[in-house]
C-alpha positions in Angstrom: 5.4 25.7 -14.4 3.2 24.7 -10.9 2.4 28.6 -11.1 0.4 28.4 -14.8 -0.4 24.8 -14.2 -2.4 26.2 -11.1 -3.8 29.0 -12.7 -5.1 26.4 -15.9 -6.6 24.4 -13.1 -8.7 27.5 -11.5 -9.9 28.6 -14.9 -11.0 25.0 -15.5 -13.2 25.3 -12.0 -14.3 28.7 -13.3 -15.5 27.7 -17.2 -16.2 24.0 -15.8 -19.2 25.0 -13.0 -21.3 22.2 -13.9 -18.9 19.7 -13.7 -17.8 20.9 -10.2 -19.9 22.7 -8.5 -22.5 19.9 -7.1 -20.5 17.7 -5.4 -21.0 17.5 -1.6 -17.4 16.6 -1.5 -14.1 17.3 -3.2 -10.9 14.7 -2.2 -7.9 15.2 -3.6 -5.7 12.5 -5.0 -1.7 12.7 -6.0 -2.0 11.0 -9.4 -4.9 9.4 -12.1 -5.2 5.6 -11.2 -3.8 3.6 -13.1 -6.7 1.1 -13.6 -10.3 0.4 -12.1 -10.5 -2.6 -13.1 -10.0 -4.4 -9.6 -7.5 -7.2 -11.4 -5.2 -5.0 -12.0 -5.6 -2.2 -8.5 -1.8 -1.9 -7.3 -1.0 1.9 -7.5 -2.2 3.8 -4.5 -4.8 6.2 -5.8 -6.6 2.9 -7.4 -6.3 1.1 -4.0 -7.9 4.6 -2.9 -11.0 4.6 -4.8 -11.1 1.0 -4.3 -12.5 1.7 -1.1 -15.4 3.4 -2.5 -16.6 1.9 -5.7 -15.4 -2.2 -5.1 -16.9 -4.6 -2.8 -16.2 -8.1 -2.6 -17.7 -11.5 -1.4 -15.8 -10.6 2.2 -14.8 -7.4 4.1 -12.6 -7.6 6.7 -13.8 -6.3 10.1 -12.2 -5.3 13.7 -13.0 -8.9 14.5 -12.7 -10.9 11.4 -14.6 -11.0 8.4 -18.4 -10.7 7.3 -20.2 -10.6 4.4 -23.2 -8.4 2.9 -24.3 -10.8 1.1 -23.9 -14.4 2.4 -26.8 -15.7 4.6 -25.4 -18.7 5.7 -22.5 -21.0 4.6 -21.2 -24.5 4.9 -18.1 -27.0 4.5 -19.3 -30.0 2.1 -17.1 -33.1 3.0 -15.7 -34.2 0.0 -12.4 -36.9 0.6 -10.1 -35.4 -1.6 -11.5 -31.6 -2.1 -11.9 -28.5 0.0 -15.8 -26.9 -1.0 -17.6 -24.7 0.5 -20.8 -23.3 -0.5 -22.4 -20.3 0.3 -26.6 -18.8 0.5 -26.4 -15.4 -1.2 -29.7 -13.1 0.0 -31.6 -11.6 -1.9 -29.8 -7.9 -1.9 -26.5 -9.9 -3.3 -25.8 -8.9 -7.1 -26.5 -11.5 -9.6 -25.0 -14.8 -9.1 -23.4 -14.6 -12.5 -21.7 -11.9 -12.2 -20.4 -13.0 -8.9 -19.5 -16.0 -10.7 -17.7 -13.8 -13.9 -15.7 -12.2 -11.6 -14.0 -14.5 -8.9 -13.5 -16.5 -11.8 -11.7 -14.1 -13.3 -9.2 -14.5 -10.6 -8.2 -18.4 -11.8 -8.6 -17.7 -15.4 -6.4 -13.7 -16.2 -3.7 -13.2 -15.9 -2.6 -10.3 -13.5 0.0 -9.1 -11.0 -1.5 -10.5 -8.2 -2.3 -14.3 -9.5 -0.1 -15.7 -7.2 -2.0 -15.2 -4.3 -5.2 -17.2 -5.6 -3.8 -20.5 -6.2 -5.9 -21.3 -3.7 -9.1 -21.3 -6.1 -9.8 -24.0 -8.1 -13.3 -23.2 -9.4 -16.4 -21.4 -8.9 -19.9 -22.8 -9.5 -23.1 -21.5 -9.3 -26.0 -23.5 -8.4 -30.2 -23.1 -8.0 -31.4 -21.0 -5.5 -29.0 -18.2 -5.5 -26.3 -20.8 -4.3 -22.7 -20.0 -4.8 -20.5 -22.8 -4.7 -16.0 -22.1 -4.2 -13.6 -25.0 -4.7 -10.1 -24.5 -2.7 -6.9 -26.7 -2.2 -6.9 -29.4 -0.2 -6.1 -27.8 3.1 -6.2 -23.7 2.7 -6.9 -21.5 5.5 -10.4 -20.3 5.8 -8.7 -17.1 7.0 -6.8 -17.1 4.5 -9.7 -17.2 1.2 -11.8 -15.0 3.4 -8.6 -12.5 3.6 -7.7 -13.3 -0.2 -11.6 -12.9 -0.8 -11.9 -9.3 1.3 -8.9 -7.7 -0.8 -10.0 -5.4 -3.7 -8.7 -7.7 -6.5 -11.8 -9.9 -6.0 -14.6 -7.4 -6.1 -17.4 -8.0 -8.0 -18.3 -6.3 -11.2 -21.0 -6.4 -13.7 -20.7 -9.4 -16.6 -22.4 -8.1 -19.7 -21.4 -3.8 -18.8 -17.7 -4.9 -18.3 -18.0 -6.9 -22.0 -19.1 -3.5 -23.7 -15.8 -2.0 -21.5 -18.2 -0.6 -19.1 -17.8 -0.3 -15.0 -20.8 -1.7 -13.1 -19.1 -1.9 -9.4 -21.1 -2.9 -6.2 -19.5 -1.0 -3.4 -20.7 2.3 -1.8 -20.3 4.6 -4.4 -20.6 4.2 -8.6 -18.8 5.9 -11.3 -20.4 8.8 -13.0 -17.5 10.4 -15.0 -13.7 9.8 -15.4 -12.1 12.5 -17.2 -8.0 11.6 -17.2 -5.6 13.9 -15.1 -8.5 15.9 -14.2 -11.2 14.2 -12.1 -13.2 11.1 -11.3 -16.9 11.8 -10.4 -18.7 9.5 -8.2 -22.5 9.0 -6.9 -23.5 7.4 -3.5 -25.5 3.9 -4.8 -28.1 3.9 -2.2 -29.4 7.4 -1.7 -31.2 7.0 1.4 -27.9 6.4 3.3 -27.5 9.6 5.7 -23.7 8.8 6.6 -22.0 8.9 3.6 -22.1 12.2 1.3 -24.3 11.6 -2.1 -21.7 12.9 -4.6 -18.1 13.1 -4.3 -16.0 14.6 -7.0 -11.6 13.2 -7.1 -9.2 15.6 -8.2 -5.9 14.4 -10.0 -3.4 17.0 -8.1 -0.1 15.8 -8.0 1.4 19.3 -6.3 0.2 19.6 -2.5 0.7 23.6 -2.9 -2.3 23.7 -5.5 -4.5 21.1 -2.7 -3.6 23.8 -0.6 -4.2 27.0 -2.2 -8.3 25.1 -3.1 -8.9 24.2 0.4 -7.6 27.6 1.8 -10.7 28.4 -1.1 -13.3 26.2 0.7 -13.0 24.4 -3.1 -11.3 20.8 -1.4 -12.3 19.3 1.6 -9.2 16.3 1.8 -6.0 15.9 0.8 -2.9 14.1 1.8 -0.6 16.4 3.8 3.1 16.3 2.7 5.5 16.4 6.1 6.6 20.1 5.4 3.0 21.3 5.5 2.1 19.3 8.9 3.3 22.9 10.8 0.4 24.9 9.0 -2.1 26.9 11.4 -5.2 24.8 9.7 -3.5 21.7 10.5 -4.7 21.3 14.2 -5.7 18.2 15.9 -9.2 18.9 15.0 -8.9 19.4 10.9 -6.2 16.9 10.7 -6.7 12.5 10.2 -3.8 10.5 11.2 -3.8 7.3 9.9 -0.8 4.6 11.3 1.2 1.6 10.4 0.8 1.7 6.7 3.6 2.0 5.3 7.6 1.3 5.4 10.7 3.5 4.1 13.6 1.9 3.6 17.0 1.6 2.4 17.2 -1.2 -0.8 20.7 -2.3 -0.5 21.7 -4.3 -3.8 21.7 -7.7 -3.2 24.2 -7.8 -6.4 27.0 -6.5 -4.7 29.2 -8.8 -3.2 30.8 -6.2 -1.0 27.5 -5.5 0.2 27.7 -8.5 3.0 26.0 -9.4 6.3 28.7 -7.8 8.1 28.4 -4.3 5.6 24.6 -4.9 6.0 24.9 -4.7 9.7 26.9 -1.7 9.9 24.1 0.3 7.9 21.4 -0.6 10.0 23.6 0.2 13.0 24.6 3.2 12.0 21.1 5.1 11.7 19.9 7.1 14.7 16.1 6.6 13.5 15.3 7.8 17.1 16.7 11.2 16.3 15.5 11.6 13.1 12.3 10.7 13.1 12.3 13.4 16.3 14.3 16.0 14.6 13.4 15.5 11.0 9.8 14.4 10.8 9.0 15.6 13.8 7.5 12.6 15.5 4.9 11.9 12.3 6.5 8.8 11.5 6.9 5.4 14.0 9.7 3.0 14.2 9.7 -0.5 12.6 10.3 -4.2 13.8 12.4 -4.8 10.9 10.1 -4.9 7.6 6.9 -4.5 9.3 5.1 -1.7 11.0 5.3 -2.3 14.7 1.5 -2.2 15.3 1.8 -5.7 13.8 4.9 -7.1 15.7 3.4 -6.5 18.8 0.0 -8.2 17.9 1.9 -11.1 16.5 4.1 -11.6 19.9 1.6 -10.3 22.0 3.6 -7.6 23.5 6.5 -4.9 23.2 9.7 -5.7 21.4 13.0 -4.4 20.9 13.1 -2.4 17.9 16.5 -1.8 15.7 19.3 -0.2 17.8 21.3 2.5 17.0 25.0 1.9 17.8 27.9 3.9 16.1 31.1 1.9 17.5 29.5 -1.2 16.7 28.8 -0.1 13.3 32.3 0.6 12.8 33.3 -2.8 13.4 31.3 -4.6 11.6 32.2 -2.6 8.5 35.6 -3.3 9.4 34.5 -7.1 9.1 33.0 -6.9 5.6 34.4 -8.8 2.5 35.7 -5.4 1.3 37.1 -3.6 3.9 39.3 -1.4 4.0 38.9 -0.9 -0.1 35.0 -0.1 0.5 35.9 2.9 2.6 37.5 4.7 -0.4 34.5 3.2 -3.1 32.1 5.9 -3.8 28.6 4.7 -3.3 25.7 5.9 -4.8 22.5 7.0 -2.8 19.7 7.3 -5.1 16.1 9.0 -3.6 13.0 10.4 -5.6 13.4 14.3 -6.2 11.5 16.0 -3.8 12.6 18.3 -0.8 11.0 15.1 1.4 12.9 12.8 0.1 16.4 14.6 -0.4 15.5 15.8 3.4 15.8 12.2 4.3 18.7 11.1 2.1 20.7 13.5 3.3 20.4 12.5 7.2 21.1 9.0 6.0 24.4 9.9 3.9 25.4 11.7 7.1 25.0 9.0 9.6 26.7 6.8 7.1 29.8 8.9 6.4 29.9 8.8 9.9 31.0 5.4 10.3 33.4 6.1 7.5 31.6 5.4 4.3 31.9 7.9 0.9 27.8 8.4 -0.2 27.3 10.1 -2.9 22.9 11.4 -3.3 21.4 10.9 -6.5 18.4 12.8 -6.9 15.6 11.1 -9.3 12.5 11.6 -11.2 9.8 8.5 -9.5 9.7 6.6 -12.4 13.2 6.3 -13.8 14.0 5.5 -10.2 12.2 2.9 -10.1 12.7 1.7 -13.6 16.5 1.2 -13.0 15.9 0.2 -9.3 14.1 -2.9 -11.3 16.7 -3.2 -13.7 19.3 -4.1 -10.5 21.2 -0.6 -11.0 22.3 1.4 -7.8 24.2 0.7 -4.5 21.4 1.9 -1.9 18.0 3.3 -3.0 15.5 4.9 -0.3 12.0 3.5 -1.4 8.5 3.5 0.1 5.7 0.8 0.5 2.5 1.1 1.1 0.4 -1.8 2.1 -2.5 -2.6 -0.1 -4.1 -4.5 2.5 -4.2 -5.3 6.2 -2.4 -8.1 6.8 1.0 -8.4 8.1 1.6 -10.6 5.1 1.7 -7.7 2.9 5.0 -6.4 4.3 6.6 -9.5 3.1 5.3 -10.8 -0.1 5.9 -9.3 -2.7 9.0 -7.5 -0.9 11.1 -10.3 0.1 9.6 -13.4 -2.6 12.9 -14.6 -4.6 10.9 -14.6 -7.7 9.7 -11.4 -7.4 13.1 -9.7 -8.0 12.8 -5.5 -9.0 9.8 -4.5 -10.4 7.9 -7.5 -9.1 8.1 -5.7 -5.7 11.7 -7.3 -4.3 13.6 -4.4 -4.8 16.6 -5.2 -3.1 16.9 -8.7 -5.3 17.0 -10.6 -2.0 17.2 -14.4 -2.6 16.4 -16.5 0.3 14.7 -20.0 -1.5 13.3 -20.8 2.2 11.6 -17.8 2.7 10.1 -17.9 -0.5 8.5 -21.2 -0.1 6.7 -20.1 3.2 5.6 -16.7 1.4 4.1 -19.7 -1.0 3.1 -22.0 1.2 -0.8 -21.6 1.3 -1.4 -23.1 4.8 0.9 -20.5 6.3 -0.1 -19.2 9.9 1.5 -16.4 12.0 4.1 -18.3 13.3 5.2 -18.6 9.9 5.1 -15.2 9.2 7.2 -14.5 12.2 10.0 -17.1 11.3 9.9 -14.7 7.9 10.6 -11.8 9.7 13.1 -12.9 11.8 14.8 -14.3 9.2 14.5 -10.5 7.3 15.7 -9.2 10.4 18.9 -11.3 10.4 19.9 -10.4 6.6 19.2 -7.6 6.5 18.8 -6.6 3.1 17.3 -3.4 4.0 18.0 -0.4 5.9 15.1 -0.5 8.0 13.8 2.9 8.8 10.5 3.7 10.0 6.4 3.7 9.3 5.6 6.9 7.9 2.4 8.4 9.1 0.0 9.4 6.7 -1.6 12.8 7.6 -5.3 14.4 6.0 -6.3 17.6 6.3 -10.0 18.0 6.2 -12.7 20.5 6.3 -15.7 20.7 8.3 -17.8 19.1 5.7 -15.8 15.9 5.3 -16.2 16.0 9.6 -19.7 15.4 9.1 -19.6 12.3 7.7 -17.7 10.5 10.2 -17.6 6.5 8.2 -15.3 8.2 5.8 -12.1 8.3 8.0 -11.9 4.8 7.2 -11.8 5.4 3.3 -8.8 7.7 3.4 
């Protein structure tokens, strides 16, 4: 089946020459988004393009945040409110449809409304005046954050009424044919560093990103680990980008065998050091718990101790647990997505823990019934990936650990700590607070903590030319 399904897809190129042949640049992407409207941006290829056709109010920068269109802003005192209000310039896109669509974020409903309780109302006002009420008492870093994310871009008013995109970042859409491509057309011409027209391919099988680039036909696409020993993948045609993302172990908060003591004997059993050496061959970086440790160490200000690896003690905490010895001789069941990646990585897990005595049994499955019946509570220990949507170490912890955000909601472990969930809610919270969180994590242990994967690009010499785009991968 990948063999004709590649072969359909060359013929397409070959028949299709006016739809692909003038593009300056062709970047392959795993899977068709799942929405462009930027409410409803969650799945990673829509967080992808994200990056290219949104723009909010905000944009987060190396040093904070800025804006391309706010001249100048103020606090208003007002006794009992928080107001700010902001002087848009003149290359800003109309106030009402600034207006439309951060008010869209207190009046939809979507998966991310939780975050922007924050915003109480949006006004407009004479003179190309925008005008934000907040809670009494919320964190300008936080709004500005909240207000940088994709979720609050800006789209056009009266094009997105007739079900039409009109999106104010970089690029615009052209064309989006499903499960084929997504065509897009730089928005200010005269802009040397970014390539005028870039065409998306939907390829879910790396094999078929590889045979096109090995064509000169694709100039990006997302390297799986077993392709990271290929001749073209040298330093020089390869991007690395770091910290993020976490794989981890879901252990099933359901269980009651499944205690602090059992909990503690998984994480002490893994020899991530050895894995991540033998196995992934140093493309992946160790964790501080739930969090990538780039952001540990920026939080503490320094190096920290990272999960140990310790068989003997391993063994006596599971000899501690609520359902020792009887859990010894319990088959448990391992479940992983499908691919050779995956099952790779399951199976040096199942060894380490039948090493400390434990019967695993893998269980191979397809993404989405995995995690369809991962939501649904069903399965002992699942191996699952994140992949932050935005950079902030808060990311890493809400939805993953909120105790109302059980299974599908992102909690996939159904961990239920009511404390932690009222700091993950708390919209005042500073990095103190999210280090009390992890800390907290790190103590229950609900996961197996693994390791940050590192996400690998190979790239032609034409992508190299445009050097801003690194960022957009």
């Amino acid at each position: 089946m990948r063999t004709l399904s590649l072969v359909f897809f060359l013929l397409s190129l070959t028949f299709c020459r006016e739809e692909t042949t003038n593009f300056d640049l062709r970047i392959a992407l795993p899977s068709d988004p799942a929405h462009l409207d930027p409410l409803f941006i969650t799945d990673l290829s829509g967080q992808k393009l994200a990056k290219f056709i949104h723009q909010g109010l905000f944009s987060r920068t190396q040093t904070g945040f800025s804006s391309p269109w706010i001249d100048s802003s103020e606090k208003t005192f007002h006794p009992a409110k928080e107001i700010w209000r902001f002087q848009l310039d003149s290359e800003s896109p109309p106030l009402s449809d600034i207006e439309y669509s951060l008010s869209r974020l207190i009046t939809e409903n979507y998966p991310r409304k939780g975050d922007y309780q924050f915003l109480v109302q949006v006004r407009s006002l004479p003179q190309n005046q925008l005008e934000l009420e907040f809670k009494k008492g919320t964190n300008e870093t936080e709004w500005k954050e909240k207000l940088s994310l994709p979720f609050a871009s800006i789209i056009g008013k009266e094009e997105w009424k007739k079900q039409n995109l009109k999106s104010y970042g970089k690029y615009k859409l052209i064309t989006w044919k499903k499960n084929e491509f997504i065509n897009l057309r730089l928005q200010s011409e005269s802009n040397p560093n970014f390539p005028k027209k870039i065409q998306f391919l939907i390829l879910p099988q790396s094999s078929t990103s590889l045979f096109l680039y090995r064509k000169g036909k694709l100039d990006a696409f997302k390297l799986t680990d077993f392709l990271l020993s290929l001749p073209e993948a040298n330093s020089e045609s390869t991007l690395t980008k770091r910290g993020r993302s976490v794989q981890y172990v879901a252990i099933n908060q359901n269980n009651s065998c499944f205690d602090k003591h059992f909990r503690n004997a998984l994480n002490l059993s893994i020899p991530r050091d050895l894995i991540i050496h033998k196995l992934l061959e140093n493309h992946a970086d160790l964790t501080y718990g739930p969090v990538p440790i780039t952001y540990i160490e920026k939080l503490k200000k320094g190096k920290v101790q990272t999960e140990m690896y310790d068989k003997a003690q391993a063994v006596r905490e599971l000899e501690k647990s609520n359902c020792y010895p009887k859990i010894k001789s319990t088959q448990l069941e391992f479940r992983m997505r499908g691919d050779d990646e995956n099952q790779a990585k399951g199976r040096a897990i199942k060894q380490a823990l039948e090493e400390i005595g434990l019967k695993i049994k893998l269980r191979p499955m397809e993404k989405a019934p995995l995690y369809k019946e991962n939501g649904e509570g069903k399965g002992d220990l699942t191996l699952l990936t994140w992949y932050s949507d935005f950079d902030s170490v808060w990311n890493f912890l809400d939805p993953l650990f909120h105790p109302t955000k059980l299974g599908n909601g992102g909690n996939r472990s159904f961990y239920q700590k009511e404390n932690v969930g009222k700091i993950l809610d708390n919209p005042f919270k500073t990095e103190k607070d999210a280090l009390l969180v992890i800390e907290k994590i790190r103590e229950d242990k609900p996961w197996i903590f693994l390791w940050s994967i590192q996400e690998n690009y190979l790239v032609s010499k034409a992508f190299l030319r445009y050097t801003a785009l690194s960022d957009f991968l």
